[in-house]
C-alpha positions as CSV (number, residue, x, y, z in Angstrom):
1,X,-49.3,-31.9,12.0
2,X,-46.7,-29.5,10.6
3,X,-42.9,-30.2,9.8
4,X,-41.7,-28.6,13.1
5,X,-44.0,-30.0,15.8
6,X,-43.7,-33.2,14.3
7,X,-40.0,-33.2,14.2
8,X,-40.1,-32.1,18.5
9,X,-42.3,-35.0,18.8
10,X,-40.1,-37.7,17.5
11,X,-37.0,-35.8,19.1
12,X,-35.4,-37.9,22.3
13,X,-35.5,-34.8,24.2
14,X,-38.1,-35.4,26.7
15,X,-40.3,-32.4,25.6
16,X,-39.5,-28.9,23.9
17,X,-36.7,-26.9,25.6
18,X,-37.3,-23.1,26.6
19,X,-35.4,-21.0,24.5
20,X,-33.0,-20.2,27.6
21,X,-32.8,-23.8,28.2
22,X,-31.8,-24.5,24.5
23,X,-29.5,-21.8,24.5
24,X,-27.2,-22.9,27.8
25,X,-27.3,-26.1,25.9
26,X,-25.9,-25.3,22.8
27,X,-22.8,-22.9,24.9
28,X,-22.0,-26.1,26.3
29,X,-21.3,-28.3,23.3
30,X,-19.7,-24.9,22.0
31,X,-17.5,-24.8,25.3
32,X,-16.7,-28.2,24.6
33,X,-15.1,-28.0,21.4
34,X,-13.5,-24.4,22.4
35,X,-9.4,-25.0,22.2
36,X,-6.8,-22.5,23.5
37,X,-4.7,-20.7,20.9
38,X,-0.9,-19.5,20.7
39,X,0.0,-16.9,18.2
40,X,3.5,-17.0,17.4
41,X,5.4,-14.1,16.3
42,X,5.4,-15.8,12.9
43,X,1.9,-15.5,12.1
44,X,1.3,-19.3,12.7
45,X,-1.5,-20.0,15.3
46,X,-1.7,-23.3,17.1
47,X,-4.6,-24.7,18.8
48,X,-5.2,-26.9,21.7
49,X,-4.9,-27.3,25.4
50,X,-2.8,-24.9,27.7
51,X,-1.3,-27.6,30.4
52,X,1.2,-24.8,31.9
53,X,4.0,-22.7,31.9
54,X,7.6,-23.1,33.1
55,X,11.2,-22.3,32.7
56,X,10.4,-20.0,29.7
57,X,8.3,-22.5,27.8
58,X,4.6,-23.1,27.4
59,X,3.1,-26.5,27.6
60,X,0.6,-27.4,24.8
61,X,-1.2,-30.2,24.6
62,X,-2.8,-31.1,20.5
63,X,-4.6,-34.3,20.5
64,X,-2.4,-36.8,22.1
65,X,0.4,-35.2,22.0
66,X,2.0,-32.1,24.4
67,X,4.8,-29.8,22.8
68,X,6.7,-26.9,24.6
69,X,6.4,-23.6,22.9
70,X,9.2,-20.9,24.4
71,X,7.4,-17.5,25.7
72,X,9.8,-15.5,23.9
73,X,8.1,-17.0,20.5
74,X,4.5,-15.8,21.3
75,X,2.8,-12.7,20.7
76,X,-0.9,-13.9,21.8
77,X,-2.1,-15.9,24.6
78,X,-5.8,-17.0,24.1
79,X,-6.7,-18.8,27.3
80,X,-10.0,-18.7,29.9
81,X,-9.0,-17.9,33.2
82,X,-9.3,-21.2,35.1
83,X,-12.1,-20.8,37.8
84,X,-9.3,-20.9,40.2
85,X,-8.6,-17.4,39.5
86,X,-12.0,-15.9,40.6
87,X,-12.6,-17.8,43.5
88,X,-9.4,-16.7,44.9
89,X,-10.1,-12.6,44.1
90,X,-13.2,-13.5,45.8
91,X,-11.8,-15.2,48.7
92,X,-9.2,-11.9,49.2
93,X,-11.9,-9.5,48.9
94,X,-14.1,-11.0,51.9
95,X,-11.2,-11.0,53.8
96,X,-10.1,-14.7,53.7
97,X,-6.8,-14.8,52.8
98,X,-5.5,-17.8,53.6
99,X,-7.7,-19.4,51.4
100,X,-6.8,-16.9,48.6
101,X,-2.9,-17.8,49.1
102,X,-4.0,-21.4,48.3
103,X,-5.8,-21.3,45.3
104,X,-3.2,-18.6,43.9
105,X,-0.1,-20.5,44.8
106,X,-1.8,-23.2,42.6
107,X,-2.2,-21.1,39.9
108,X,1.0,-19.9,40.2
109,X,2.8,-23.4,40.3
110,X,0.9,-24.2,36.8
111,X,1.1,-21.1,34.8
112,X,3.4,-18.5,36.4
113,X,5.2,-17.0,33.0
114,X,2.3,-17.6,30.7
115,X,1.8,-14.3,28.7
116,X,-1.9,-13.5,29.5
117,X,-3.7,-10.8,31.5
118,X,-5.0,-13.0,34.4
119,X,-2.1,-15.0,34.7
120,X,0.2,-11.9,35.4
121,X,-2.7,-10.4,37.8
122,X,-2.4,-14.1,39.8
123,X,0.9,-13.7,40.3
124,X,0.7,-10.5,41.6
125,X,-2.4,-11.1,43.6
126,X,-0.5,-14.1,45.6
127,X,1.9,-11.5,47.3
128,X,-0.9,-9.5,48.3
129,X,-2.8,-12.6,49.6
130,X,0.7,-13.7,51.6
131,X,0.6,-9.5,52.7
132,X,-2.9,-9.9,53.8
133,X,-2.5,-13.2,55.9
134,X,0.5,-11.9,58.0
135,X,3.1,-13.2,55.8
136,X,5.6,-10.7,54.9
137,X,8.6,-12.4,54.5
138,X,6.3,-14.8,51.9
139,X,4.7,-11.4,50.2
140,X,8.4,-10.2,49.0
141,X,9.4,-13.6,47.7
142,X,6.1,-14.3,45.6
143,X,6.8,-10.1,44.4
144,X,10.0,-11.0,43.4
145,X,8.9,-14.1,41.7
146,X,6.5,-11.9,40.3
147,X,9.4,-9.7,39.2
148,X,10.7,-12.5,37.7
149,X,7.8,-13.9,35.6
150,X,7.0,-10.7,34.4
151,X,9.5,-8.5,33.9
152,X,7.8,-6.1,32.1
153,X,5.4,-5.4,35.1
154,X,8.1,-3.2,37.0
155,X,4.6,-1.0,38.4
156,X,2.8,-3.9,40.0
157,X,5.8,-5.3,41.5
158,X,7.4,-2.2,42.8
159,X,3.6,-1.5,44.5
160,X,3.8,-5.1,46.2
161,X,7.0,-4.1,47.1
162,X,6.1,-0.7,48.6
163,X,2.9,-1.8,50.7
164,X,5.9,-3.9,52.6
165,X,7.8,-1.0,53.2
166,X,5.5,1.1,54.2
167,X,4.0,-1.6,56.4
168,X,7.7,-1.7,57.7
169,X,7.9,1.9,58.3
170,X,10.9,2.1,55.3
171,X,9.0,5.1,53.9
172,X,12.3,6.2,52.1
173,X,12.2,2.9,50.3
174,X,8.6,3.1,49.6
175,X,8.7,6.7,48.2
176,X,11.1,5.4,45.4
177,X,9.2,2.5,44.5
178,X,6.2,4.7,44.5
179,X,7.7,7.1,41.8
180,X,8.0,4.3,39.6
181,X,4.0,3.5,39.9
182,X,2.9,6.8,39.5
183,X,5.3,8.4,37.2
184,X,2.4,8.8,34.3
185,X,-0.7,9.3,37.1
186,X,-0.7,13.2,36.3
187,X,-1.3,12.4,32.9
188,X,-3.7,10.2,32.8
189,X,-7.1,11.3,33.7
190,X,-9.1,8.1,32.4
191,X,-6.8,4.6,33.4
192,X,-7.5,1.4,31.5
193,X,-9.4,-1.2,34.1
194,X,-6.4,-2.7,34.7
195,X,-4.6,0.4,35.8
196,X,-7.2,2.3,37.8
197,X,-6.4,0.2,41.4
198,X,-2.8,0.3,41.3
199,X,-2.9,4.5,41.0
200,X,-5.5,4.3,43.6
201,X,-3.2,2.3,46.0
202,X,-0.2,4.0,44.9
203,X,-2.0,7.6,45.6
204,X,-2.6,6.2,49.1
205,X,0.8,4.4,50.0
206,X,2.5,7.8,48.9
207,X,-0.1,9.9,50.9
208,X,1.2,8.0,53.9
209,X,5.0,8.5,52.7
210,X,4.6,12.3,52.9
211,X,2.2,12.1,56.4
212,X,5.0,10.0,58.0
213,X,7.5,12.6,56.4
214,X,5.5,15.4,58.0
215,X,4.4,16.8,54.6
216,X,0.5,17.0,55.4
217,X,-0.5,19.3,52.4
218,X,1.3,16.6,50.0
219,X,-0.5,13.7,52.0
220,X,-3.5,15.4,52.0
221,X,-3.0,15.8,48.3
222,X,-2.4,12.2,47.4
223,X,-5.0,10.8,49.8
224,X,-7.4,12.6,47.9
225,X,-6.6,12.2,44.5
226,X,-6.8,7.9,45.8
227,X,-10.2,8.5,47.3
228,X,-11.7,11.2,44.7
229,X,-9.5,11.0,41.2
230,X,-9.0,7.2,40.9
231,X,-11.3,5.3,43.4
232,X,-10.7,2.1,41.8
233,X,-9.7,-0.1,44.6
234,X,-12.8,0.1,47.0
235,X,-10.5,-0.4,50.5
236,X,-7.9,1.9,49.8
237,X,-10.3,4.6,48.5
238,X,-11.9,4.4,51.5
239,X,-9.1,4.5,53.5
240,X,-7.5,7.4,52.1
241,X,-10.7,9.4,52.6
242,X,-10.5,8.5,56.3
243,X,-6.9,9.6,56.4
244,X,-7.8,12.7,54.6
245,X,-10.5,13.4,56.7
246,X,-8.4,13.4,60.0
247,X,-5.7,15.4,58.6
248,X,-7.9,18.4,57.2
249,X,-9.9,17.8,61.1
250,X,-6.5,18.1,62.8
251,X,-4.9,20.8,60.4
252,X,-7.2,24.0,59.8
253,X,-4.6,25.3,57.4
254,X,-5.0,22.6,55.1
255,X,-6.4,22.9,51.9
256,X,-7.7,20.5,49.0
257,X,-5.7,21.0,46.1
């Protein structure tokens, strides 16, 4: 008997794992051990378990002990999005968004502030889950708070802010905060991921600033360049081509730009 059969043998597995099998197994002890990791703007890098975020500080916990790192002091954020996060994008894309609103105001009352990607998208995702339920009064508190948390993100927030006017028929209001989203669109003919859906949405919302305005070429314009030039976000894509559609149906003298 060779080396390697005889060592499976006298193994305490109960027989010789497929190499898939052997695989997952190993990611888990790997997963395990993983830590989350700050980067300071000093160069030092600490290690251990993100608990939170709040009043300007993030909670991290090393061994037995939790310290409080402020936000201003970090450049890097290395943290898995809790599974949380997915569900709840999955819950507001089937439609339920109640059950989207619950998940994210959970995220949100753990890590709201925390300088990473998914964070800033939860934030932003629970005013479009309060939007999506009904809740329009709870949409422009959780944008603001989003406003507040992430300063930075003027584009997402003012896009919150203009699906509500829009919604409220405040298409003034919504044609400024529009500006603001799509000041670079023109110039950008390939958007990072994270950029695609909020020039698709914001494309859309202004096409139905200009219709309401009684500008149909401009709508017409804006609707297409949503459904055709950045179809990133599946439902307004879709709806913009609909809208588009009509218009050119109803208006002979309309033509795509």
């Amino acid at each position: 008997m060779d080396y390697f059969n005889s060592q499976v043998k006298a193994s305490s597995l109960p027989g010789f794992l497929p190499a898939a099998a052997l695989a997952a197994l190993l990611l888990c002890v790997a997963s395990a051990h993983a830590q989350d990791a700050v980067v300071l703007k000093s160069g030092v890098t600490r290690e251990g378990k993100i608990t939170g975020a709040k009043d300007g500080s993030l909670r991290l916990q090393m061994g037995a002990a939790t310290t409080g790192i402020p936000i201003g002091d970090i450049v890097e954020v290395r943290m898995a999005a809790p599974p949380e996060f997915d569900a709840a994008a999955a819950q507001l894309a089937r439609g339920d968004a109640k059950g989207a609103v619950a998940a994210l105001q959970k995220i949100n009352a753990d890590y709201a502030g925390l300088p990473a990607a998914w964070a800033e998208r939860a934030a932003a995702m629970l005013g479009d889950a309060k939007l999506a339920a009904g809740d329009a009064p709870g949409a422009k508190e959780a944008y603001a708070a989003f406003s507040r948390a992430y300063p930075q993100a003027t584009a997402l927030a003012n896009l919150g802010l203009a699906r509500l006017a829009v919604d409220g028929g405040q298409f003034d209001e919504a044609g400024k905060l529009l500006a603001v989203v799509l000041a670079k669109s023109a110039t950008t003919a390939f958007p990072e991921p994270a950029d695609g859906p909020p020039l698709c949405q914001g494309h859309y919302l202004m096409g139905r600033v200009r219709e309401a305005g009684g500008d149909k070429q401009a709508a017409l314009e804006h609707y297409l360049t949503a459904s055709a030039v950045f179809p990133f976000d599946r439902t307004a894509a879709t709806e913009a081509q609909t809208r588009a559609d009509k218009l050119r149906s109803e208006n002979a003298g309309l033509i795509a730009p």
